[in-house]
Backbone as numpy.savetxt, mean C-alpha at the origin, in Angstrom:
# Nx Ny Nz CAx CAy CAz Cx Cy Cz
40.26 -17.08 13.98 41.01 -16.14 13.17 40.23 -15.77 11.90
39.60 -16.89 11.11 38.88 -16.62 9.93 37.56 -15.69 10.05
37.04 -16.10 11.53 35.61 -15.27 11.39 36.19 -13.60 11.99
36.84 -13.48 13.16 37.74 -12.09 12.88 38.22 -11.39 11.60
38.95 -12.07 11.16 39.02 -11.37 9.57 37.60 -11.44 8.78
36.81 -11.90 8.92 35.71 -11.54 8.15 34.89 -10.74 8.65
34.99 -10.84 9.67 34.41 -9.74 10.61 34.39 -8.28 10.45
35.99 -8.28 10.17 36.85 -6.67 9.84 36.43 -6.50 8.19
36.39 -7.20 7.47 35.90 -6.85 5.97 34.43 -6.74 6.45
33.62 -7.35 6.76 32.25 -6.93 6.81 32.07 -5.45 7.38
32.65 -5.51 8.79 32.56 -4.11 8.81 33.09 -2.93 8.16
34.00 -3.48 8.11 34.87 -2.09 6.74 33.69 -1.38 5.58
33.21 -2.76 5.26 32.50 -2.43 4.17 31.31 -1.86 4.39
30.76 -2.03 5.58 29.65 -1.48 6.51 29.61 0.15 6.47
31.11 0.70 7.06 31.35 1.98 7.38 31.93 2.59 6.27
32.20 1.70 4.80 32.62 2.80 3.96 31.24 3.08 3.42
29.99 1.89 3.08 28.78 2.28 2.77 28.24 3.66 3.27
28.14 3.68 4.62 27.67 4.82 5.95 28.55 6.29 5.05
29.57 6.66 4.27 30.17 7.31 4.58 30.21 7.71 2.99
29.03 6.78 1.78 29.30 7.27 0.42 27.64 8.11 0.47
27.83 8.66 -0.39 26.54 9.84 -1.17 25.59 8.80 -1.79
24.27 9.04 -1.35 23.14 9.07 -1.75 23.11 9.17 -3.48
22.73 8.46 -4.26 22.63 8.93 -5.42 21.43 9.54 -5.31
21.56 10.76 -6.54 19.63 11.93 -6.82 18.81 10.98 -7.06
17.51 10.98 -6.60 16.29 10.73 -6.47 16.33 9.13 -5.67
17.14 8.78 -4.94 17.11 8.07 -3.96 16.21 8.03 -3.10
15.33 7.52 -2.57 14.41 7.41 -1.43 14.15 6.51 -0.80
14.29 6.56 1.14 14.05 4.67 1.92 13.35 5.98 2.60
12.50 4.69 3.14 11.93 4.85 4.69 11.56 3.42 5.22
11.99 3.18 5.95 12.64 2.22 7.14 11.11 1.91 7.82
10.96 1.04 8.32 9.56 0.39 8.54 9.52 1.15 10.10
9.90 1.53 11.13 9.71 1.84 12.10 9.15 3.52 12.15
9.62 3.99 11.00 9.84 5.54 10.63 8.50 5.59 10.31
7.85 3.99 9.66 6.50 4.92 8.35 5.88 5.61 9.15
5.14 6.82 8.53 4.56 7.36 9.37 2.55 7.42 9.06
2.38 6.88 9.63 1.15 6.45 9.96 0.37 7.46 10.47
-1.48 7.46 9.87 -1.88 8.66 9.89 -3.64 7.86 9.86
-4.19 8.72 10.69 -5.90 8.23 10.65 -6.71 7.98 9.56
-7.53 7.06 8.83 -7.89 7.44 7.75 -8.99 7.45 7.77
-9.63 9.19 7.40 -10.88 8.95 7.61 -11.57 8.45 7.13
-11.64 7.74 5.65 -12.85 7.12 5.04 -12.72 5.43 5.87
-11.84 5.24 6.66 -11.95 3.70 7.18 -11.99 3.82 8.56
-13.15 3.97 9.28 -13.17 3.79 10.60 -11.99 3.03 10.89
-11.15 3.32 12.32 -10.28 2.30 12.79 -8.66 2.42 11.71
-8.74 2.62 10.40 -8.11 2.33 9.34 -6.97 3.02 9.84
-5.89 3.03 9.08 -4.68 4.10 8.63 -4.03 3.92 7.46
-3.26 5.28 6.73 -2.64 5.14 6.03 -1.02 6.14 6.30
-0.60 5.31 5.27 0.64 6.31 5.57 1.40 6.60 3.55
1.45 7.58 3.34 2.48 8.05 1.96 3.76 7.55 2.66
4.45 6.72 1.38 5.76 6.11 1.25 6.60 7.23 0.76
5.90 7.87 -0.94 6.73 8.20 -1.75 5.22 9.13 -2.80
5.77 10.19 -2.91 4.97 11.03 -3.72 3.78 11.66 -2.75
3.15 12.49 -3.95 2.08 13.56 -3.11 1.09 13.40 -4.02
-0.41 12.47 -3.60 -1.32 12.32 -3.84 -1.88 13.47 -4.51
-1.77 14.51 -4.82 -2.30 15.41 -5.66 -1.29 16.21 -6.80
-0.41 15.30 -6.96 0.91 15.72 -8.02 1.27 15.08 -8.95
1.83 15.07 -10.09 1.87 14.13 -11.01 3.15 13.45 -10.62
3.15 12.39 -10.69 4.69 11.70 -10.05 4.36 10.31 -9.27
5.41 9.22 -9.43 5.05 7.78 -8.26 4.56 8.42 -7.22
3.78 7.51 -6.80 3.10 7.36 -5.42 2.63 5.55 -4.76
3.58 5.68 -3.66 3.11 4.72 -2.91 2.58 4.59 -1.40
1.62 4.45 -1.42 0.86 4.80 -0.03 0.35 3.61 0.57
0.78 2.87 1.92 0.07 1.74 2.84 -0.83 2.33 3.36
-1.79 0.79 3.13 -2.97 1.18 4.46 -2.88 0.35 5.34
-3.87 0.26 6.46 -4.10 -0.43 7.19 -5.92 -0.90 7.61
-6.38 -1.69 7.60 -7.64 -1.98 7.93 -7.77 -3.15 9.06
-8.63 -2.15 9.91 -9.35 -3.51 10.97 -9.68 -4.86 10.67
-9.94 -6.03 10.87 -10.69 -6.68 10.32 -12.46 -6.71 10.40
-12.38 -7.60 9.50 -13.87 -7.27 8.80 -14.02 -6.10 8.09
-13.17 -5.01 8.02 -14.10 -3.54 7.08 -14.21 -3.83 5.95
-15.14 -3.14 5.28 -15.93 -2.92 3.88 -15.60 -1.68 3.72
-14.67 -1.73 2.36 -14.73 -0.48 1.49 -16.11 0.02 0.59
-16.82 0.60 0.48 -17.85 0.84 -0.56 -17.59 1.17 -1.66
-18.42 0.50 -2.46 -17.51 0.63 -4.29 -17.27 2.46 -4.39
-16.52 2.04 -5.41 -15.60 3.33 -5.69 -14.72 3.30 -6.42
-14.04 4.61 -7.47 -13.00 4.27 -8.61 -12.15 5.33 -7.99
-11.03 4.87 -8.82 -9.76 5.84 -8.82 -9.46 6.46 -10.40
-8.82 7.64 -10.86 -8.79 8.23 -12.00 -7.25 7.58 -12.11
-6.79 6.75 -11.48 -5.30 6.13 -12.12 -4.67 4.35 -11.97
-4.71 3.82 -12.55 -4.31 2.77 -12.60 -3.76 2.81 -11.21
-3.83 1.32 -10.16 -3.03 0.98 -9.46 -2.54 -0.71 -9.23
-1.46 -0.68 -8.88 -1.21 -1.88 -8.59 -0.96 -2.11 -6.88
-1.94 -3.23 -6.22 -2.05 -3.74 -4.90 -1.44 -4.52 -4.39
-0.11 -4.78 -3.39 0.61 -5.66 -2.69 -0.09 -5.88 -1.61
-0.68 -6.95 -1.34 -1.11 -7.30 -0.02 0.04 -8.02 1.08
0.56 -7.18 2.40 1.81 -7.26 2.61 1.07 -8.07 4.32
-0.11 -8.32 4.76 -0.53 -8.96 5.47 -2.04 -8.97 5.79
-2.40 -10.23 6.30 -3.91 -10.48 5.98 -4.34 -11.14 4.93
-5.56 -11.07 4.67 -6.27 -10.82 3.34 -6.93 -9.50 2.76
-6.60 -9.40 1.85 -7.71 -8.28 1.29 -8.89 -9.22 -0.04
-9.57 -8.55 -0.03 -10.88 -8.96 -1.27 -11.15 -8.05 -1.83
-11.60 -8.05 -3.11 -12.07 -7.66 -4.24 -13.07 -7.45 -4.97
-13.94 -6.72 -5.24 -15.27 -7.46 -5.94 -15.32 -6.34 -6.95
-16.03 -6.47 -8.14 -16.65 -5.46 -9.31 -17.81 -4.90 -9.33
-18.36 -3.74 -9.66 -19.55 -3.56 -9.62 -19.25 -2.29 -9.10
-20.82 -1.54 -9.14 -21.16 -0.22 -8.68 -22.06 -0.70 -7.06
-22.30 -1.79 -6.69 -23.24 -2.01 -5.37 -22.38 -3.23 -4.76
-22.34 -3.11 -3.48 -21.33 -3.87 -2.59 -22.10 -5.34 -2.76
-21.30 -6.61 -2.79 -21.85 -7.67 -3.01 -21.00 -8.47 -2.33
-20.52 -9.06 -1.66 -20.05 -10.17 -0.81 -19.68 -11.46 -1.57
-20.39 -11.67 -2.07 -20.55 -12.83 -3.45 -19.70 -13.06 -4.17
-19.30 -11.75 -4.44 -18.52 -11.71 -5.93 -17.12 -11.12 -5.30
-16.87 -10.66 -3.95 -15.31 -10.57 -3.69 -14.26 -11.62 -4.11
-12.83 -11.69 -4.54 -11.99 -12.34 -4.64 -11.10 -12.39 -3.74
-10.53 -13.66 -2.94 -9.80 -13.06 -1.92 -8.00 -13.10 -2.16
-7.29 -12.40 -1.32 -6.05 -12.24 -2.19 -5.43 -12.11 -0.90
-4.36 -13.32 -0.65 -3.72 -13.48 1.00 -2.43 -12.89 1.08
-1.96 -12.58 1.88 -0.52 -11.77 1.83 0.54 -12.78 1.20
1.13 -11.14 0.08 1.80 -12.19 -0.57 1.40 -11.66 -2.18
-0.17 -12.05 -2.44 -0.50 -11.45 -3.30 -0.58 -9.77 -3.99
-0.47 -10.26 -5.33 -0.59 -8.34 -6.37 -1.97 -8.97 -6.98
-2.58 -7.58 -7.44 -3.42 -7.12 -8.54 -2.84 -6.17 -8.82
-3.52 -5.80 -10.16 -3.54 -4.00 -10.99 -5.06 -4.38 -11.66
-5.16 -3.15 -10.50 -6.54 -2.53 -11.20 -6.22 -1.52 -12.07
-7.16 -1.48 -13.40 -7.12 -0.45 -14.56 -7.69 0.94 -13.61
-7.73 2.10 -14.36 -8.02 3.11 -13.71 -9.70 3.06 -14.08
-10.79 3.92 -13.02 -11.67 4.18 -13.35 -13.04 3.01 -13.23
-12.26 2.26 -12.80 -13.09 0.62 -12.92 -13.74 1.00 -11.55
-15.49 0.33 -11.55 -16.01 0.42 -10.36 -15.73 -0.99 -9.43
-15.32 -0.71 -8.34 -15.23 -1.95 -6.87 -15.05 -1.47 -5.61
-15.13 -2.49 -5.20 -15.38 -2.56 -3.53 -14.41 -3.50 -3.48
-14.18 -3.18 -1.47 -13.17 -4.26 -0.81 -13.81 -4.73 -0.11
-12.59 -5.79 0.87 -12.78 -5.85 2.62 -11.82 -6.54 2.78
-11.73 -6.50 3.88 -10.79 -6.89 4.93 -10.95 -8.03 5.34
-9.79 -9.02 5.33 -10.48 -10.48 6.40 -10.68 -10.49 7.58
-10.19 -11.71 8.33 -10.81 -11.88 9.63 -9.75 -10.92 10.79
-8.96 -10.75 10.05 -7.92 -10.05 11.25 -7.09 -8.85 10.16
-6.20 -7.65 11.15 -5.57 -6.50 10.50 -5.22 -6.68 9.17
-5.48 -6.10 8.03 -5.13 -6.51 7.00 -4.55 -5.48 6.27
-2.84 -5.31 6.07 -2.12 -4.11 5.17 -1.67 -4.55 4.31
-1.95 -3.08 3.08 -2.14 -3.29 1.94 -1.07 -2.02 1.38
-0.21 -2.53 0.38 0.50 -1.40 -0.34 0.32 -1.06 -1.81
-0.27 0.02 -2.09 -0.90 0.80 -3.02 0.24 1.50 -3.91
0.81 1.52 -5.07 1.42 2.16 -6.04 0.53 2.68 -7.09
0.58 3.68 -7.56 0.20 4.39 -9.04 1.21 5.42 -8.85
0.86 6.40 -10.51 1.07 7.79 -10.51 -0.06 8.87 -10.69
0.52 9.08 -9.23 -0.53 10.62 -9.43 -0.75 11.49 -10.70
-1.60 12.29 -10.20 -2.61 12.40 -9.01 -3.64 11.16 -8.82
-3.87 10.88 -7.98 -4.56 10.31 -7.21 -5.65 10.61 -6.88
-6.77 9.91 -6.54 -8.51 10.02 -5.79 -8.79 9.13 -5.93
-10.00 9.17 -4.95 -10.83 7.85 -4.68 -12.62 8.88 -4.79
-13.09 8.31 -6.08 -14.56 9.04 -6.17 -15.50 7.36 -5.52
-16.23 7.91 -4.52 -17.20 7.11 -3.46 -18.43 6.99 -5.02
-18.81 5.51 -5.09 -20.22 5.81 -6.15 -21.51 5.52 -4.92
-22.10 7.23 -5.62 -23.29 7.27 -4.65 -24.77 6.15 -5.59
-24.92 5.54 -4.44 -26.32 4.27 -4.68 -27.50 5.26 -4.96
-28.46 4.41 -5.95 -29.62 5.55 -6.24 -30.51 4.04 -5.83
-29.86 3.31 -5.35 -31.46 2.09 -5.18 -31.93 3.01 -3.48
């Protein structure tokens, strides 16, 4: 009798949820929905936009996805971001030339915030490794070209 009656309040409360308004600037997307997209600077890679438009001023949160083993090649962004590593490992390193040495590794689970403009490189660990990316746009990723 008790779990029936709780039953009927749970659902009640289920279907009056289903049936109230969205408050303005509300936004979900549901993990089956993300929509996932090739990325070309990561062989194998993908990404998908959560929230915002990479070339607009406004939040932006965008997942990736990486094979294991890939190497990002150093490179900056013109905006502060902060990194959720949501499975795998991802790594870290500083510098304008890719170094192995000096990566930090950061297991799911883990944040950073990188300042904007700072030169680094990644990679990927031994297996798929996704990563969730927040700043505010606009957004880029400038590649630093090697003169050795």
């Amino acid at each position: 009798m008790r779990i029936s009656l709780l039953m009927s309040l749970v659902l009640a409360a289920f279907a009056q949820t289903l049936g109230q308004d969205l408050p303005t600037g509300f936004h979900d997307v549901h993990a089956r929905e993300i929509p996932w997209t090739s990325n070309p600077t990561v062989p194998g890679g993908q990404f998908a936009i959560l929230l915002g438009n990479p070339s607009q001023s406004g939040p932006l949160v965008v997942r990736v996805r990486f094979p294991p083993n890939t190497i990002v090649a150093p490179h900056t962004h013109p905006e502060a971001r902060t990194y959720t590593v949501l499975a795998g490992t991802w790594k870290l390193g500083f510098g304008d030339a890719y170094d192995a040495k000096k990566l930090r590794s950061y297991p799911a689970g883990s944040l950073y915030r990188l300042p904007a403009r700072v030169p680094h490189f990644q990679a990927s660990g031994d297996i798929e490794t996704v990563v969730q990316i927040e700043s505010i746009g606009p957004s880029g990723t400038d590649f630093i070209k090697s003169i050795r």
